[in-house]
Each structure stands twice: as C-alpha cells, then as structure tokens.
C-alpha positions in Angstrom: 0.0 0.0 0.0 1.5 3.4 -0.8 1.7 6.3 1.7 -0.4 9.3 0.8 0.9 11.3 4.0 3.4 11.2 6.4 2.7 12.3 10.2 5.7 14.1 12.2 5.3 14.1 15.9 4.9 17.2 17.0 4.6 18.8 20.9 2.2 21.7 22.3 4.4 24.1 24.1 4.8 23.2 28.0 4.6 26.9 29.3 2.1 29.6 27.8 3.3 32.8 27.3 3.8 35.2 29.9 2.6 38.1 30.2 4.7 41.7 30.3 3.7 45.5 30.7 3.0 45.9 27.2 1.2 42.4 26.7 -1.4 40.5 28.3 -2.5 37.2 27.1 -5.8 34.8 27.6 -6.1 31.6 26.3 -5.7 31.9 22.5 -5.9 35.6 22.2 -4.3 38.4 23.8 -4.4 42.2 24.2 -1.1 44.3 23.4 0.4 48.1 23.4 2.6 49.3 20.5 3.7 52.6 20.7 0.6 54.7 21.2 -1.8 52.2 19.7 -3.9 49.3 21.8 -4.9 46.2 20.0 -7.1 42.7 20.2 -5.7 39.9 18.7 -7.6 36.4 18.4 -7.6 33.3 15.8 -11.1 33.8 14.1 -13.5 30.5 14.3 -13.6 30.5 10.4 -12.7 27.9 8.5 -9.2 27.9 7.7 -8.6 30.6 11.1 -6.8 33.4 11.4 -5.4 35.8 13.3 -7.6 38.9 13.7 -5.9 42.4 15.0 -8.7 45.2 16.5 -7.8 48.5 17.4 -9.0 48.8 20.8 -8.4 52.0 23.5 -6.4 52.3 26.3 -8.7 51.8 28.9 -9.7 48.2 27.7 -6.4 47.6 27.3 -5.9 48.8 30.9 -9.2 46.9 32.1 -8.4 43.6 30.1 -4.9 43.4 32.0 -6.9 43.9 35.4 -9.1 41.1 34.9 -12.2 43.6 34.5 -13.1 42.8 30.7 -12.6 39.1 29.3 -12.8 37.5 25.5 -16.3 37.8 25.4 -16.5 41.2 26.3 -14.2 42.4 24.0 -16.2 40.2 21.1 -19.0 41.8 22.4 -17.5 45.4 22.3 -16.3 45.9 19.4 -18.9 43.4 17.2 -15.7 40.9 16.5 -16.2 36.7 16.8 
C-alpha cells in the first residue's frame, strides 16, 4: 500500500506565554500596546482561522490586563467573533 501522508510528531508548548507590561494574554488571544496604539488579537473561528488584529483604546487595554473585561467582552464590544 502506498503512503499518501506522512505524520511528524509534534509537541504543544509546556509553558504559555507570559505576560509583560505591554502584553497581556488569555487563552488563545491576547491584548497588546505598541507605541501609542492598543490592539485585540484572536484566531477567528472560520474555517481555515486566522489571526484577527482590532484596534481597541487604552482603557480596555488597561481593564483587560486587570481582569475587569474578558474574550467575550471584547467580542461583544467591538462586534468581532
């Protein structure tokens, strides 16, 4: 029988990222300042998924690091999901 695909074992990083002043991140997504600018970025739930960038303002950026906004209420906030 011929071989129509090959698999190569592969390994999930051990640690998750961690989080710095100028980035915070949740499971899969994560909120992050450059320069003067604030944004949300997530892997979209389409098909082939990818990575979506928002513009979002300083203040969710500041509330998202405190644990006051989550995922959803950043989806919800700016119409994204």
């Amino acid at each position: 029988m011929s071989e129509y695909y090959r698999e190569i074992p592969g390994e999930f990083p051990k640690e998750k990222p961690q989080s710095t002043e100028n980035e915070f991140f949740g499971s899969g997504w994560s909120v992050r300042r450059l320069d003067d600018k604030f944004f949300f970025e997530f892997i979209s739930g389409e098909l082939a998924g990818r990575l979506k960038e928002i513009e979002i303002s300083a203040s969710d950026f500041n509330h998202t690091k405190a644990g006051e906004l989550s995922f959803d209420d950043l989806c919800y906030k700016y119409g994204v999901g």
